[in-house]
The first five atom37 places (N, CA, C, CB, O) and aatype in JSON, in Angstrom:
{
  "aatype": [20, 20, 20, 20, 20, 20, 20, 20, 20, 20, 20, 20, 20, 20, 20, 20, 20, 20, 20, 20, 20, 20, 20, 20, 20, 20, 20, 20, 20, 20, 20, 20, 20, 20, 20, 20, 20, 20, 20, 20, 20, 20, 20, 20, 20, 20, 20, 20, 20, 20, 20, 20, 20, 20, 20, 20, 20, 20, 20, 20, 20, 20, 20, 20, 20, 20, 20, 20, 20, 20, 20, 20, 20, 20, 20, 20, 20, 20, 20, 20],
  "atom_mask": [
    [1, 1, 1, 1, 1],
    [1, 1, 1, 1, 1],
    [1, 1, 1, 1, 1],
    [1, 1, 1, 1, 1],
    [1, 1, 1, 1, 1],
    [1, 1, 1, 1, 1],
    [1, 1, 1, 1, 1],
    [1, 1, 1, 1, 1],
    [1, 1, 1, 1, 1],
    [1, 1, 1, 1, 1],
    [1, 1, 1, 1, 1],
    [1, 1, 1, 1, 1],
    [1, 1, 1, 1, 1],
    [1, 1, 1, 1, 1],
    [1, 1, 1, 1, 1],
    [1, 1, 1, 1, 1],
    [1, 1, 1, 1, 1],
    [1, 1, 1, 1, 1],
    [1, 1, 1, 1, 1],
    [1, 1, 1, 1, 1],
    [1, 1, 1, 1, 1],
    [1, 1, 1, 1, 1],
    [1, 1, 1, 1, 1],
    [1, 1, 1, 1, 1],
    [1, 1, 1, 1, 1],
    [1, 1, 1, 1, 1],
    [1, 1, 1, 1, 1],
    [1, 1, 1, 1, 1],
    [1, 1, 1, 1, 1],
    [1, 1, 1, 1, 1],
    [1, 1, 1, 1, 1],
    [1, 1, 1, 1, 1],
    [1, 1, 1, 1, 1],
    [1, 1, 1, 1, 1],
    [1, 1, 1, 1, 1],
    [1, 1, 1, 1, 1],
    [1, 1, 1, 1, 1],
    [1, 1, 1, 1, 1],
    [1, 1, 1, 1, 1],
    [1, 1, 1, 1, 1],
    [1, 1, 1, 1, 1],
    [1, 1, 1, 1, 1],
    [1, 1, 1, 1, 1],
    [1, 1, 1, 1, 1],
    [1, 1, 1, 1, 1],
    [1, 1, 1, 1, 1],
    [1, 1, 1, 1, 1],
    [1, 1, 1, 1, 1],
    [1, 1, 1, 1, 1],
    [1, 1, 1, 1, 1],
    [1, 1, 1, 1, 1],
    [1, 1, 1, 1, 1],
    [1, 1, 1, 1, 1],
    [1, 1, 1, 1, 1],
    [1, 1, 1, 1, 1],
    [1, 1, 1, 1, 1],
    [1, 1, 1, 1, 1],
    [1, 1, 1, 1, 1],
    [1, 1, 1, 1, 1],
    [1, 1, 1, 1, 1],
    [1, 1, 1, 1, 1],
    [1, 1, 1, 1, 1],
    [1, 1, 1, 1, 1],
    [1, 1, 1, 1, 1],
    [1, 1, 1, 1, 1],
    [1, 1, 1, 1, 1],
    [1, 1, 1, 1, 1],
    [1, 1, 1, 1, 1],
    [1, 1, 1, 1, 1],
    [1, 1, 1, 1, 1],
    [1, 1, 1, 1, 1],
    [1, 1, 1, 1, 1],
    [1, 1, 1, 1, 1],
    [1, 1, 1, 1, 1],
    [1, 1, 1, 1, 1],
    [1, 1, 1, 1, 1],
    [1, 1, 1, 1, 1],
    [1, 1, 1, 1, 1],
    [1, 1, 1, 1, 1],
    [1, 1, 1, 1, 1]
  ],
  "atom_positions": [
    [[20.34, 106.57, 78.37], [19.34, 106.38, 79.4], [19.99, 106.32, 80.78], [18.55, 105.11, 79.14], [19.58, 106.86, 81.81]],
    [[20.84, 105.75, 80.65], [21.93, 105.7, 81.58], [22.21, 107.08, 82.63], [23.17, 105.45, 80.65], [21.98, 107.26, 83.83]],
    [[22.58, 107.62, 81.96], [23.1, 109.24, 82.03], [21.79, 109.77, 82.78], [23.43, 110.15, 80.27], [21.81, 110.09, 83.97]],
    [[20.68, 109.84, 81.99], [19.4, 110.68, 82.89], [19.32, 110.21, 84.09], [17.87, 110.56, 82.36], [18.82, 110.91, 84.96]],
    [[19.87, 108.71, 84.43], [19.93, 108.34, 86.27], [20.58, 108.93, 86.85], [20.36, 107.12, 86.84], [20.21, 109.53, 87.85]],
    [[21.8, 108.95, 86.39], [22.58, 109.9, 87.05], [22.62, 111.11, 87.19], [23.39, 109.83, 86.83], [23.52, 111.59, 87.89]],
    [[21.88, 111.74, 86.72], [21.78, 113.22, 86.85], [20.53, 113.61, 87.68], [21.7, 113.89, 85.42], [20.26, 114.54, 88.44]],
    [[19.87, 112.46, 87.22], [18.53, 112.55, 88.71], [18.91, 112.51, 90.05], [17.45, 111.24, 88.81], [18.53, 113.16, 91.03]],
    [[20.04, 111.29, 89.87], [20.72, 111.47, 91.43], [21.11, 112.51, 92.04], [21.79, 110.89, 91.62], [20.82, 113.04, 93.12]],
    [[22.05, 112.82, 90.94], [22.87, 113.99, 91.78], [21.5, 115.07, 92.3], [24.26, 115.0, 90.52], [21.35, 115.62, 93.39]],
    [[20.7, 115.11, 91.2], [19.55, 116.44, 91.43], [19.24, 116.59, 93.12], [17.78, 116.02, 90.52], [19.47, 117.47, 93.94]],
    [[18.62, 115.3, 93.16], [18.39, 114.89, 94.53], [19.14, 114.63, 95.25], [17.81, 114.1, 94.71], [18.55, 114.18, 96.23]],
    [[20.64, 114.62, 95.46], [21.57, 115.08, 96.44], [21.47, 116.3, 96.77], [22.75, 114.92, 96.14], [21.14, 116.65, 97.9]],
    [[21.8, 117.25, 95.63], [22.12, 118.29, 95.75], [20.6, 119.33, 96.71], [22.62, 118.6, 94.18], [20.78, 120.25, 97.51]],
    [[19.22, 118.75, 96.23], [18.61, 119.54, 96.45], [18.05, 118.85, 97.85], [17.83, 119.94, 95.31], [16.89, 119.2, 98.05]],
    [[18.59, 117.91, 98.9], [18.57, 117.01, 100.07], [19.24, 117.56, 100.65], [18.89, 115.74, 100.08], [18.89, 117.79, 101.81]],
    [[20.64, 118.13, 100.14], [21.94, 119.3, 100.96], [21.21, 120.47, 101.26], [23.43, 119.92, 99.86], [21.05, 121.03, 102.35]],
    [[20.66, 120.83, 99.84], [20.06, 122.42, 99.92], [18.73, 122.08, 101.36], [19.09, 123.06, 97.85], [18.93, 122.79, 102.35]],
    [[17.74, 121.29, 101.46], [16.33, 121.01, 102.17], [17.15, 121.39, 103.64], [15.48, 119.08, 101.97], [16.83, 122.34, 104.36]],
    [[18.35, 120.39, 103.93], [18.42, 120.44, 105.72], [19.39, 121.02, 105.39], [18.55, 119.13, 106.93], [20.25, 120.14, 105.35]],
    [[19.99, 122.26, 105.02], [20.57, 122.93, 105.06], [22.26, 122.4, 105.36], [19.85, 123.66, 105.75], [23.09, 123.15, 105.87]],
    [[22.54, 121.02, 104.94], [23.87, 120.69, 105.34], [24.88, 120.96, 104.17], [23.91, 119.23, 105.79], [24.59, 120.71, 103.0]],
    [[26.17, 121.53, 104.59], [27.1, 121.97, 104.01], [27.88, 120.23, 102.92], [28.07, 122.84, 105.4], [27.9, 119.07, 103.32]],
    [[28.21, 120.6, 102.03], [28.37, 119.32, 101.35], [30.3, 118.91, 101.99], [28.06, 119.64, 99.23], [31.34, 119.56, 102.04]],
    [[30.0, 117.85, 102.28], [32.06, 117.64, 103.14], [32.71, 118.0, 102.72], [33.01, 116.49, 103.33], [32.44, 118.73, 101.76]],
    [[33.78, 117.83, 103.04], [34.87, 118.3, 102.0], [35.63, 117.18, 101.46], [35.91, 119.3, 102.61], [35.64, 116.02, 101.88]],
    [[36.22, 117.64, 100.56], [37.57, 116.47, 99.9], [38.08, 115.99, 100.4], [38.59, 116.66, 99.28], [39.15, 116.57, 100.55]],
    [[38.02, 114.49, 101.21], [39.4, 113.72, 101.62], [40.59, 114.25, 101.33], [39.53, 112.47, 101.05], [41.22, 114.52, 102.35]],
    [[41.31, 114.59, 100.0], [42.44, 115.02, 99.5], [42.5, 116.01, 99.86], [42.68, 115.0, 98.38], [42.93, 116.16, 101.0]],
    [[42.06, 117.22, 99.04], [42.18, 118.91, 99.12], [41.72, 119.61, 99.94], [41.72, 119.57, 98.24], [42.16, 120.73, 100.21]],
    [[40.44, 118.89, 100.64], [39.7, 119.57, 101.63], [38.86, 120.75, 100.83], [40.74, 120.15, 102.8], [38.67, 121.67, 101.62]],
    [[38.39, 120.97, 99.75], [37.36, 122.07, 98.98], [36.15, 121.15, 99.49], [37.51, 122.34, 96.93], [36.23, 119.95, 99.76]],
    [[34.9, 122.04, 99.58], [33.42, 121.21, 99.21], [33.62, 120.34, 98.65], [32.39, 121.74, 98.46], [34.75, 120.41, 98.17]],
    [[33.03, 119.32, 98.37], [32.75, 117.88, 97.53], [31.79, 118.24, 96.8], [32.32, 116.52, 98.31], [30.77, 118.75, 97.26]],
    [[32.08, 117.92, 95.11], [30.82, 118.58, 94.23], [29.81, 116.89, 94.05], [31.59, 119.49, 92.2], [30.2, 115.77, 94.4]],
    [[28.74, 117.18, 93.53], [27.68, 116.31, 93.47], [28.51, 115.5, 92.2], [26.01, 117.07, 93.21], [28.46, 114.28, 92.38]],
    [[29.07, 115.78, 91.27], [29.13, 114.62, 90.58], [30.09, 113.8, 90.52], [28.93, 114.78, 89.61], [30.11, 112.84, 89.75]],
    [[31.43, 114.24, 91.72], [32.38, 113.25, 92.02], [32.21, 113.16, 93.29], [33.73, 113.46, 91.66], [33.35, 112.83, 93.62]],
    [[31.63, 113.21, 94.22], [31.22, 112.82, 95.32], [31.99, 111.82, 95.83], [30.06, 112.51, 95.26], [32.12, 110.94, 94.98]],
    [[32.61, 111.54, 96.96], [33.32, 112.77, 97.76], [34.07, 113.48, 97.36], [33.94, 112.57, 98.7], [34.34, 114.47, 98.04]],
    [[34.48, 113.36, 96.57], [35.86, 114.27, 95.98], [35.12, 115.8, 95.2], [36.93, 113.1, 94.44], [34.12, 115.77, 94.49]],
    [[35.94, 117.1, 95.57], [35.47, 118.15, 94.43], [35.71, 118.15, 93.57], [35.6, 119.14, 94.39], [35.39, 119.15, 92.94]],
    [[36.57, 116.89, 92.73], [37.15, 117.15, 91.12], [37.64, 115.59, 90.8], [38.73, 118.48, 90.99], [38.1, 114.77, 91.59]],
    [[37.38, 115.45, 89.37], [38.01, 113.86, 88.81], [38.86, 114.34, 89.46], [38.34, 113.21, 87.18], [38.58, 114.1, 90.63]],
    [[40.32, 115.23, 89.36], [41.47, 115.09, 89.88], [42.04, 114.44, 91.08], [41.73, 116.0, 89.91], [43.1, 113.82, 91.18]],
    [[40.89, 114.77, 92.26], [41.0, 114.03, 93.15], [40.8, 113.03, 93.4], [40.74, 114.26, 93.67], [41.43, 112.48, 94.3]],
    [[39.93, 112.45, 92.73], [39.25, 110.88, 92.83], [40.51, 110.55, 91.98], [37.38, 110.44, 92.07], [40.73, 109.43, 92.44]],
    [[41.18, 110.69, 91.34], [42.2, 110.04, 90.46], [43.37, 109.94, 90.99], [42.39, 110.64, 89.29], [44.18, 109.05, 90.76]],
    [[43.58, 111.32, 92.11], [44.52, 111.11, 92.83], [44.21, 109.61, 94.28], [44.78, 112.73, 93.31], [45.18, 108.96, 94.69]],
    [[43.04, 109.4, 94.72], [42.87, 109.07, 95.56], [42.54, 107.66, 95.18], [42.18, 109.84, 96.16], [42.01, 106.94, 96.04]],
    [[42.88, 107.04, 93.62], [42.73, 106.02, 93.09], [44.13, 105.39, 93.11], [42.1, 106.22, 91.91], [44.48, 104.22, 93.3]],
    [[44.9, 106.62, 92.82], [46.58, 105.88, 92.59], [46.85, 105.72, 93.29], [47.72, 106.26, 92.12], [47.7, 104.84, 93.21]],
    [[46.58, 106.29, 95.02], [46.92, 105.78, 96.78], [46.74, 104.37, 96.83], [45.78, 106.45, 98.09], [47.45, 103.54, 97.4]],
    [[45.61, 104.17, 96.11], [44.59, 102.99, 96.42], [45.49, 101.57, 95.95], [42.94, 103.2, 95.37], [45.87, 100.6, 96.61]],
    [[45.68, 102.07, 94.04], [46.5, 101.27, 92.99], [47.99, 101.12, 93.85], [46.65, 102.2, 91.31], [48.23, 100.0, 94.31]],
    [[48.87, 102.08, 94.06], [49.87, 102.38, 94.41], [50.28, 101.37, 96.35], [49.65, 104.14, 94.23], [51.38, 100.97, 96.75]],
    [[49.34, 101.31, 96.83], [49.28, 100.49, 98.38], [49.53, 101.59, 99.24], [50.53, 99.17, 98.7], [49.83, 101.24, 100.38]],
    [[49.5, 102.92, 99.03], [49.72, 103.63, 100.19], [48.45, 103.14, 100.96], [49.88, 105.25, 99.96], [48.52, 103.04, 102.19]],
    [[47.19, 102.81, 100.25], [46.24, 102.41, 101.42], [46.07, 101.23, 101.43], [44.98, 102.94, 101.46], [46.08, 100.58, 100.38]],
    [[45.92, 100.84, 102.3], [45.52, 99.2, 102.4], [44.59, 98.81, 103.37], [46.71, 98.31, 102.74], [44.21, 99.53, 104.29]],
    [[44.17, 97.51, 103.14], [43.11, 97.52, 104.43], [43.74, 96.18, 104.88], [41.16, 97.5, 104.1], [44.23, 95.4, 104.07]],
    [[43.69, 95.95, 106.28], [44.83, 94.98, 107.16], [43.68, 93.95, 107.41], [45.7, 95.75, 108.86], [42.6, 93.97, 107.99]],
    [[44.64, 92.77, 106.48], [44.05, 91.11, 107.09], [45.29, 90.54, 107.89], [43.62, 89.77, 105.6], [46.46, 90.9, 108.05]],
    [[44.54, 89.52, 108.32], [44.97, 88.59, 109.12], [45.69, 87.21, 107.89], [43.5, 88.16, 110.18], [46.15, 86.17, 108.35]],
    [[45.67, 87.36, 107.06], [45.8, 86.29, 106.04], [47.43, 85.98, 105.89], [45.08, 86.82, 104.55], [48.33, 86.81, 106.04]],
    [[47.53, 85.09, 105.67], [49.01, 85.0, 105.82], [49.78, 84.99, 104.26], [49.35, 83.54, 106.71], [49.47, 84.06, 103.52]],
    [[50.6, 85.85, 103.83], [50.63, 86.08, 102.83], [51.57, 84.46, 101.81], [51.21, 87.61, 102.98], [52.49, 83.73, 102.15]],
    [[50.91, 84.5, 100.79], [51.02, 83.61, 99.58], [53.07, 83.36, 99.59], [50.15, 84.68, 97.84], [53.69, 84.23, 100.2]],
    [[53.91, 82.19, 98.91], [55.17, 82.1, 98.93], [55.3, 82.76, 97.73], [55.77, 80.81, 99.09], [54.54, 82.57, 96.78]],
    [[56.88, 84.08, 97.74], [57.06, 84.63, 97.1], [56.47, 86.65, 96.88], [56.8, 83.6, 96.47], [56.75, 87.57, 96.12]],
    [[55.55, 86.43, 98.09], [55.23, 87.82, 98.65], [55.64, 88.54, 99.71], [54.2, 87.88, 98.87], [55.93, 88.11, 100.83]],
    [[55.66, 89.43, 99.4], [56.53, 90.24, 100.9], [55.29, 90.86, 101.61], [57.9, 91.78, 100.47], [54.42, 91.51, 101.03]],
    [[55.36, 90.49, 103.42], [54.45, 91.1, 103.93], [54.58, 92.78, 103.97], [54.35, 90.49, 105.14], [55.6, 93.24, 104.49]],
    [[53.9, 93.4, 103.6], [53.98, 94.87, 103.96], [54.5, 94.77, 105.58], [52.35, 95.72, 103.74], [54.37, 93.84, 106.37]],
    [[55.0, 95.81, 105.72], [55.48, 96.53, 107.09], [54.47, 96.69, 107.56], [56.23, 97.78, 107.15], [53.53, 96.93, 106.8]],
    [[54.22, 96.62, 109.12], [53.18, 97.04, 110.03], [53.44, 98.71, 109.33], [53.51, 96.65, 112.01], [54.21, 99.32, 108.59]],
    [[51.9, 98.93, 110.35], [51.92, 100.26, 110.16], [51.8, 101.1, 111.38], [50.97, 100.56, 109.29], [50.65, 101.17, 111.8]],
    [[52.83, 101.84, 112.15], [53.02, 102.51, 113.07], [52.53, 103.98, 112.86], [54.26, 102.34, 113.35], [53.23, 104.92, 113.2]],
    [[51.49, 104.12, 112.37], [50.93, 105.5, 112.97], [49.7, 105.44, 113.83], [50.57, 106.46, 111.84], [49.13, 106.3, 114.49]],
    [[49.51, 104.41, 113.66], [48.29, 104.31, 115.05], [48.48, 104.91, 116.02], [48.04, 103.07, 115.73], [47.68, 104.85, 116.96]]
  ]
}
């Protein structure tokens, strides 16, 4: 039952792209279209790649928190 929601969704993404004529984004990662059922991503591959960034700390999102004894603060991040 599950499954028929989700496929309703996507229906109605896909056919909301098609109505105002907007091009679907592209991949954060690869940059291809973004398909309706991994959204944003065009492929599990990417969402899997863009999971291990996540798992891995290449991304992070910056607190103010002062980190716990026995943790190392990450390095600022100088690409700003």
């Amino acid at each position: 039952m599950g499954e028929v929601h989700k496929l309703d969704r996507r229906d109605r993404e896909n056919k909301a792209d098609e109505e105002t004529g907007r091009k679907a984004a592209p991949c954060p990662i690869c940059g291809k279209p973004s398909a309706a059922k991994t959204r944003p991503f065009c492929s599990t591959r990417c969402a899997n790649i863009d999971l291990g960034r996540w798992l891995g700390g290449t991304y992070r999102v910056e607190t103010d928190e002062v980190p716990e004894d026995g943790e190392t603060p990450p390095p600022p991040d100088r690409t700003r």
